[in-house]
C-alpha positions in Angstrom: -224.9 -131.9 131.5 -229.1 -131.8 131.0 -231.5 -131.5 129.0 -231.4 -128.5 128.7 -228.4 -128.3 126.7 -230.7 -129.9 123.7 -233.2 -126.9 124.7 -230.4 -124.5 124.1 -229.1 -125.6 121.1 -232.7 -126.0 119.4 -233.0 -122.3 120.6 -229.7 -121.5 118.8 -230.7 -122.9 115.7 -234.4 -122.1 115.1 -232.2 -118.3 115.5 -229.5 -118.9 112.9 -232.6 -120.3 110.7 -234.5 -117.0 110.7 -231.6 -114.8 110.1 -230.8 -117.2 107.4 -234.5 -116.6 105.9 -233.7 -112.7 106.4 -230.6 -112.5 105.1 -230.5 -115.1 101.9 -228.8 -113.4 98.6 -231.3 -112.5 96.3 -230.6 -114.9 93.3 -231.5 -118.4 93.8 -232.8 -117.4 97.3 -235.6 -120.7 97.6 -232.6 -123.0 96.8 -230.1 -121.1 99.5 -233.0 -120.7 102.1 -233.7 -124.8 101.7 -230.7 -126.2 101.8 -229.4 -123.9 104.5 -232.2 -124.6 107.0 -232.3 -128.3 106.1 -229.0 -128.7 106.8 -229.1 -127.1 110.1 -232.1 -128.9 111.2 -230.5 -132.4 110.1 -227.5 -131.6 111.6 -229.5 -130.5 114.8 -231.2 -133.6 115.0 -228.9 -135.8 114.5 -226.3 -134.2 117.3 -229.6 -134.2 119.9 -230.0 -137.9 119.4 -226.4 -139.0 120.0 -226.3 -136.7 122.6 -229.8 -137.7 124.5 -228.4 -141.6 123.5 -224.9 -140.8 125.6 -226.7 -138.8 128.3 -229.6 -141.6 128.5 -228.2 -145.1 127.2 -230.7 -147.9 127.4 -228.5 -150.1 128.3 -226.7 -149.4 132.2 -222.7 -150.3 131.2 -221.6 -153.2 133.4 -218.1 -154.1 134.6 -216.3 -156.9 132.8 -213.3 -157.3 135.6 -215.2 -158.6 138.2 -214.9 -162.2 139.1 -218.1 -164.7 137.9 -219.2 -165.5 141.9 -219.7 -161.4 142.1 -220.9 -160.6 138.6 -225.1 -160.4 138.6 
């Protein structure tokens, strides 16, 4: 797992955005064309930060079983 798999998805999204512009039904198309776009780019966003947060924590885990004389 990368990067790249943030890249990807962005990728995937921007496309399901456009064909969403394209193909929006004619009545009530600015309301359907908003809220289908915002909702993929919130959802987007939110998945790419949990991910980058679980692929980069800022905090390195550290081991609870260990003894106090070898714990740091």
């Amino acid at each position: 797992m990368s990067g790249y798999t943030v890249i990807i998805v962005l990728v995937v999204v921007v496309a399901i955005s456009c064909l969403t512009w394209v193909f929006a039904p004619k009545e009530n198309t600015t309301v359907f064309r908003s809220s289908v776009i915002l909702g993929l780019a919130m959802c987007y966003l939110m998945w790419a930060i949990t991910y980058l947060a679980q692929l980069h924590p800022l905090e390195a885990p550290r081991r609870s079983d260990l003894r106090p004389e070898f714990a740091e």
